[in-house]
Residue frames as qw, qx, qy, qz and C-alpha x, y, z in Angstrom:
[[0.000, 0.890, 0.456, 0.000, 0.00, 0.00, 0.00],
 [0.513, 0.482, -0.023, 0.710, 1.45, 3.43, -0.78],
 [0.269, -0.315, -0.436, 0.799, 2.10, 5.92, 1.69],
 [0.100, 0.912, 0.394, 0.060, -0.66, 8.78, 1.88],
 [0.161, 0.671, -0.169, 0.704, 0.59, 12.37, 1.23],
 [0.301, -0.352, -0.610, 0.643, 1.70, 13.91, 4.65],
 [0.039, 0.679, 0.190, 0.708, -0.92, 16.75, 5.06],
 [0.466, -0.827, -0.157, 0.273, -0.04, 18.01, 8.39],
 [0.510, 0.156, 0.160, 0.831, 3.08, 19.84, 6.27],
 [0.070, 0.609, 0.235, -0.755, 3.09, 23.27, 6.71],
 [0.034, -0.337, 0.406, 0.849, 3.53, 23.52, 3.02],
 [0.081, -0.351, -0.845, -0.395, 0.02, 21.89, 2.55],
 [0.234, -0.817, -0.514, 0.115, -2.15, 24.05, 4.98],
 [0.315, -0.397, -0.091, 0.857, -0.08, 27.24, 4.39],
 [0.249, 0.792, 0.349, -0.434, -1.87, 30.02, 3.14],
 [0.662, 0.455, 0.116, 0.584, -0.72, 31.31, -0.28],
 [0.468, -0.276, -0.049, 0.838, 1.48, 34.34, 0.36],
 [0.287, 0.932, 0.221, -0.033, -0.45, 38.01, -0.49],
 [0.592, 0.257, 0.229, 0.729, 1.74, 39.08, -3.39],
 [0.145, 0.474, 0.228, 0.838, -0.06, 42.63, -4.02],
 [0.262, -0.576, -0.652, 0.416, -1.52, 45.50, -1.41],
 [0.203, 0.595, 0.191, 0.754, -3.02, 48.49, -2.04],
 [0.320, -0.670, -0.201, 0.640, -2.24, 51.86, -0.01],
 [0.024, -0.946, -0.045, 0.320, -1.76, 55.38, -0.05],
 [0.727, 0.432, 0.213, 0.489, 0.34, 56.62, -3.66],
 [0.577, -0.423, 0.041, 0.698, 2.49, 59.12, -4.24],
 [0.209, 0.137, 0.658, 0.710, 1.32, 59.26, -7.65],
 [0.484, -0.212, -0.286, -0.799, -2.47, 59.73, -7.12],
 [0.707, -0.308, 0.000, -0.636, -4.82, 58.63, -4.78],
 [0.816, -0.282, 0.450, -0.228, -4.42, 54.86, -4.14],
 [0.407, 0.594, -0.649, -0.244, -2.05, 52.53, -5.89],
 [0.998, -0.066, -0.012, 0.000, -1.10, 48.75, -6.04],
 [0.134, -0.586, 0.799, 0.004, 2.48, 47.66, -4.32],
 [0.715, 0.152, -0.665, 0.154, 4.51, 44.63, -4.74],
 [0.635, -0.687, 0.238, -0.260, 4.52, 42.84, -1.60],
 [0.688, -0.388, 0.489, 0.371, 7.40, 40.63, -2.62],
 [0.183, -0.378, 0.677, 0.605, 9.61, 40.35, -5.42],
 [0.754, 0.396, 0.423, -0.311, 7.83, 39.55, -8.79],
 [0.596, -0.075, 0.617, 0.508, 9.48, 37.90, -11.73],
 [0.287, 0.369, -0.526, -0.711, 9.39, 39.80, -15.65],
 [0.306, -0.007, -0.768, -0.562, 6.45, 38.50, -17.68],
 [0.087, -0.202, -0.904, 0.367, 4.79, 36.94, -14.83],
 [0.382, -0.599, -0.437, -0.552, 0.53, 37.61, -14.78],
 [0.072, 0.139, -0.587, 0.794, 0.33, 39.62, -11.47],
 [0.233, 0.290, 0.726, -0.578, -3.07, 40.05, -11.72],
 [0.312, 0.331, 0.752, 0.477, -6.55, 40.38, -13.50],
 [0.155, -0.057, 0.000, -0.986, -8.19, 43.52, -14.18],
 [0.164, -0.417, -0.887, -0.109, -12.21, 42.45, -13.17],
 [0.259, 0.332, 0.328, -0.846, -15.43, 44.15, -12.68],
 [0.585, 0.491, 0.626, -0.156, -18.65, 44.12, -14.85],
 [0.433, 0.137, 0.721, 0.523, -18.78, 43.81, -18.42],
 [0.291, 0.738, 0.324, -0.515, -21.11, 46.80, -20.08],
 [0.418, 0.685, 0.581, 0.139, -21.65, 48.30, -22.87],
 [0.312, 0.138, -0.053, 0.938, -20.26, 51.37, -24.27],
 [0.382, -0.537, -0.144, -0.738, -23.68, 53.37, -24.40],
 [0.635, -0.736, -0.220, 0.078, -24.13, 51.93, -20.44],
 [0.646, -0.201, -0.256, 0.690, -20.68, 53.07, -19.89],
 [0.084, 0.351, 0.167, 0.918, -21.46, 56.69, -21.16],
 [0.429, -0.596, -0.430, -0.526, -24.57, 56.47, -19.39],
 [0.770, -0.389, -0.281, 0.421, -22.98, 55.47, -16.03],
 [0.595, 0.152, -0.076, 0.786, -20.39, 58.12, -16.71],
 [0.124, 0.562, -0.716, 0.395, -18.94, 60.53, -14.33],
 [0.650, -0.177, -0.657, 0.339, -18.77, 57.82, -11.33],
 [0.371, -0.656, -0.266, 0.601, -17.94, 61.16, -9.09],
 [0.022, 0.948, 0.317, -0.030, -19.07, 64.51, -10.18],
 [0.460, -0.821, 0.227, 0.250, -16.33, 65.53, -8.28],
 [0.377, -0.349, 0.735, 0.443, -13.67, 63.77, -10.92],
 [0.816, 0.492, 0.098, -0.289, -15.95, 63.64, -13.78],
 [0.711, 0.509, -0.478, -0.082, -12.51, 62.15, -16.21],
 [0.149, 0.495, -0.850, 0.101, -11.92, 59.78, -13.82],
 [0.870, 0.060, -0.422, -0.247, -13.24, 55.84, -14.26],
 [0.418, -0.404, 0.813, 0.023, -12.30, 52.76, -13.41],
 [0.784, 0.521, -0.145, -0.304, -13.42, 51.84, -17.28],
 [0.262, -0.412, 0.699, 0.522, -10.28, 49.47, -19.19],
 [0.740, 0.451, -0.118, -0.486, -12.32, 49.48, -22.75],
 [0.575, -0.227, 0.764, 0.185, -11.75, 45.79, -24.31],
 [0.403, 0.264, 0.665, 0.571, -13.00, 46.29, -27.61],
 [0.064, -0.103, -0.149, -0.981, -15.23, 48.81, -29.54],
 [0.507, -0.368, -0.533, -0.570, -18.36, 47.62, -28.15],
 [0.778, -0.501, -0.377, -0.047, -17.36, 46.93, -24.39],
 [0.162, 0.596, -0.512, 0.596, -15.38, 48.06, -21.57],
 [0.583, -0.401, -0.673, 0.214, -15.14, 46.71, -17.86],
 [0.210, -0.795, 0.169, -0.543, -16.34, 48.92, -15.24],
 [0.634, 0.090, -0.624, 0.448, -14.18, 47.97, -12.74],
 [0.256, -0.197, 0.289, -0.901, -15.89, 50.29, -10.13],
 [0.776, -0.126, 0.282, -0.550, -18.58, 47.33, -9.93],
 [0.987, -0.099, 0.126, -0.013, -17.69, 44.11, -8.83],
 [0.587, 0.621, -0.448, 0.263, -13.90, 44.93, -9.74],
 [0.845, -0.352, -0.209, 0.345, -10.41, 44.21, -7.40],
 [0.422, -0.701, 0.048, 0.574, -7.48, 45.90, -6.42],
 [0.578, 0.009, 0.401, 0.711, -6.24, 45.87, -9.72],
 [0.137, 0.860, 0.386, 0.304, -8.83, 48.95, -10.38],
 [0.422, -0.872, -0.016, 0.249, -6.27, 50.96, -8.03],
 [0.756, 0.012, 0.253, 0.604, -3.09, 50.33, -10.45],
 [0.185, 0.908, 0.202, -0.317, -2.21, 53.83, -11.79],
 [0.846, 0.432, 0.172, 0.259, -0.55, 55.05, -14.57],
 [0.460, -0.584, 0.332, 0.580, 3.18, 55.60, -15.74],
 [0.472, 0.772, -0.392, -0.166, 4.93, 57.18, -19.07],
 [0.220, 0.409, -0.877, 0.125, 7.70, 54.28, -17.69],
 [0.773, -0.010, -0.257, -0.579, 5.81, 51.24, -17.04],
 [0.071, 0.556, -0.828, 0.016, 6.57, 48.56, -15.24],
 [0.471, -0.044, 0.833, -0.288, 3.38, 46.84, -16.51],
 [0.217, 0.021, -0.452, -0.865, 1.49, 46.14, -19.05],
 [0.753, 0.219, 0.345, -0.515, -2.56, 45.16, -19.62],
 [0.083, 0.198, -0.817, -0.535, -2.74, 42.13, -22.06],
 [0.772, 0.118, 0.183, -0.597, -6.14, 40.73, -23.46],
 [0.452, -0.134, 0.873, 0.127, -6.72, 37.32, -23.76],
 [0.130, -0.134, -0.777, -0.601, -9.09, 35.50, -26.44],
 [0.211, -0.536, -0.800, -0.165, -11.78, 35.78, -24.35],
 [0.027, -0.776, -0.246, -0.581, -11.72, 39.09, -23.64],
 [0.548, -0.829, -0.034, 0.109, -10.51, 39.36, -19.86],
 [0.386, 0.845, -0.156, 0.336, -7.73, 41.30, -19.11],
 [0.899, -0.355, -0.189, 0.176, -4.38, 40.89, -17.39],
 [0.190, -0.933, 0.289, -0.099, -1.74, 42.73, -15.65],
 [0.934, 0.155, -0.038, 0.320, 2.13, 41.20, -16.48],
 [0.420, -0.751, 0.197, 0.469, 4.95, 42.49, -15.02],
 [0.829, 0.551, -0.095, -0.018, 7.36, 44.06, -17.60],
 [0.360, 0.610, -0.534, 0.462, 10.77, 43.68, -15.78],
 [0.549, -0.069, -0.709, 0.438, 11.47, 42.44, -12.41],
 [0.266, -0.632, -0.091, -0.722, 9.59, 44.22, -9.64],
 [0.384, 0.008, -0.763, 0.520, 10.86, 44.43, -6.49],
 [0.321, -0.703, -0.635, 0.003, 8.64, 44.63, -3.17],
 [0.115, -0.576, -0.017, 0.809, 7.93, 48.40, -2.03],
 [0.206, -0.053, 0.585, 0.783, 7.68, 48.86, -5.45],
 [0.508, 0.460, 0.061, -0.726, 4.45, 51.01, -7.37],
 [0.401, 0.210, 0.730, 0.511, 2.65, 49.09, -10.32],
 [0.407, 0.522, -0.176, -0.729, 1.71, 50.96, -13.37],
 [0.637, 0.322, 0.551, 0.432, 0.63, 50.63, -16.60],
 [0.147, 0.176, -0.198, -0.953, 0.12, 53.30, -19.46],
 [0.481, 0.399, 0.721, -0.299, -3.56, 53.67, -19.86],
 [0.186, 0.060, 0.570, 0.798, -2.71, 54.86, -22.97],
 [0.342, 0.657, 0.519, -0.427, -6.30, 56.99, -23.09],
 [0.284, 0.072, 0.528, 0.797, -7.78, 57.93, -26.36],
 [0.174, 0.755, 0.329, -0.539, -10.33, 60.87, -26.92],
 [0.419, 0.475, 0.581, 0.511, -11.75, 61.94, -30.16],
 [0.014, 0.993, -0.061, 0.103, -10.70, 65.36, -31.35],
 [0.510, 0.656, -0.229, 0.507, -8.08, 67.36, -31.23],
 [0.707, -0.497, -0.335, 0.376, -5.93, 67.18, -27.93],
 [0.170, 0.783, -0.006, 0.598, -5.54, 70.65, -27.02],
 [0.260, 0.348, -0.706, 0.560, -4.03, 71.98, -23.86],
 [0.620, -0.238, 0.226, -0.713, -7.29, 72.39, -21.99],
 [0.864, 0.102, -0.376, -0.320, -7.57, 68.70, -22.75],
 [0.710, 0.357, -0.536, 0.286, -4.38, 67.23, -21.91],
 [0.049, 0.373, -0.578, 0.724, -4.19, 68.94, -18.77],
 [0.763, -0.234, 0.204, -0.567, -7.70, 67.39, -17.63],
 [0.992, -0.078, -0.045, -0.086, -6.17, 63.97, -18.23],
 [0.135, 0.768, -0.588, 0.213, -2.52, 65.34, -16.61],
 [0.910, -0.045, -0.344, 0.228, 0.03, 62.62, -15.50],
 [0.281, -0.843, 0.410, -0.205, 2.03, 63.01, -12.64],
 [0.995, -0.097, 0.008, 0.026, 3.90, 60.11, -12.65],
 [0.154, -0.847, 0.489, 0.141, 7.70, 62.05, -12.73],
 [0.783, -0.160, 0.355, 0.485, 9.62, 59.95, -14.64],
 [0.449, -0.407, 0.374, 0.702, 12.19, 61.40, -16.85],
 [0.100, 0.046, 0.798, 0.593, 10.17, 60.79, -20.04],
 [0.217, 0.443, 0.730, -0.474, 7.03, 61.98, -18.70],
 [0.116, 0.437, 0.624, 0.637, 4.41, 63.19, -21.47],
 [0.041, 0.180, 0.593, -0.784, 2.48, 64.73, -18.86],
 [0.611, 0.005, -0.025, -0.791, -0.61, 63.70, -20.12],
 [0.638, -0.001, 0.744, -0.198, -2.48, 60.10, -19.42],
 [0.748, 0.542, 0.202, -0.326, -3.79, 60.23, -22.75],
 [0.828, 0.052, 0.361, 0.425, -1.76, 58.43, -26.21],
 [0.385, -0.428, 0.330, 0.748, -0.05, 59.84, -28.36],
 [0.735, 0.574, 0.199, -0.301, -1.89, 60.43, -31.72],
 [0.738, -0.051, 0.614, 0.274, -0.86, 58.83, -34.42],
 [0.176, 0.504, -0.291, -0.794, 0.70, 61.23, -37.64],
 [0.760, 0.524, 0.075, -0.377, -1.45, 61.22, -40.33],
 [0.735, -0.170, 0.532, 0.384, -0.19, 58.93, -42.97],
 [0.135, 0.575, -0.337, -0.733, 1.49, 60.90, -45.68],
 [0.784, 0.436, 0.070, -0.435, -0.30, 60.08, -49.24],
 [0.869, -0.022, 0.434, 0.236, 1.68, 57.42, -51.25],
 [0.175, 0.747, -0.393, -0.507, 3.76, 58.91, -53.92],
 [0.109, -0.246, 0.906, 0.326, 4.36, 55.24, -55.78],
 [0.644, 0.060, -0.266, -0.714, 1.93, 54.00, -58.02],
 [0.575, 0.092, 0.802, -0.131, -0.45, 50.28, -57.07],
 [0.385, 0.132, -0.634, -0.658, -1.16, 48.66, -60.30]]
């Protein structure tokens, strides 16, 4: 007869270890630390909350009066976005960096995940870039309602992307 697993081991009745904890930023309001060390590439966590509709998200939209351009939207395609303000986790607290040291990745089924890009020691802030994107012309009045404070070196000082130059007409002929 084979021997049964021992489960009086600590390493069977130990608790998993809380990796992430959110507290008081530097950056803005609440943020998400590393509570230990976390490895490059590694899925730290999922972004979650309820699934909607743009035209419910617009409708929903401001959350707080008080912050009307600020959400806890992450848009997943052109017809949905998760409001992470209902029924979301911590991972609605991550805030954003011009230097990243996360990124968001969507799977095939549409949920979204938070991957370390580089080694992230504990103490450490996660970000991503929420790369925001707003139709029209990003003027200053704009840029400054969706201002980044995130001080790195490279800072754009705005949350929003970059637009993308027009593409210059083709000068070679398609036959």
């Amino acid at each position: 007869m084979a021997d049964a697993p021992d489960v009086s081991s600590s390493a069977s009745t130990a608790q998993p270890r809380r990796r992430l904890q959110v507290r008081r930023s530097g950056v803005h309001g609440k943020g998400v630390f590393a509570v230990v060390d976390l490895a490059a590439g590694e899925a730290l966590i999922e972004y979650t909350g309820e699934v909607i509709s743009w035209d419910e998200a617009l409708r929903r939209h401001p959350h707080d009066p008080a912050q009307p351009n600020h959400t806890f939207y992450f848009h997943i395609d052109d017809g949905h976005v998760i409001d992470g303000g209902q029924g979301g986790n911590s991972s609605r607290w991550i805030n954003h960096s011009c230097a990243p040291n996360c990124e968001a990745e969507e799977d095939a089924r549409k949920r979204v995940f938070i991957h370390a890009l580089r080694d992230i020691e504990a103490g450490e802030e996660l970000f991503f870039d929420y790369g925001l994107v707003v139709d029209g012309r990003y003027t200053a009045k704009l840029k400054a309602e969706y201002a980044c404070h995130c001080g790195s070196p490279n800072c754009r000082g705005t949350m929003l992307a970059p637009k993308l130059p027009a593409r210059k007409a083709s000068r070679g002929r398609v036959a």
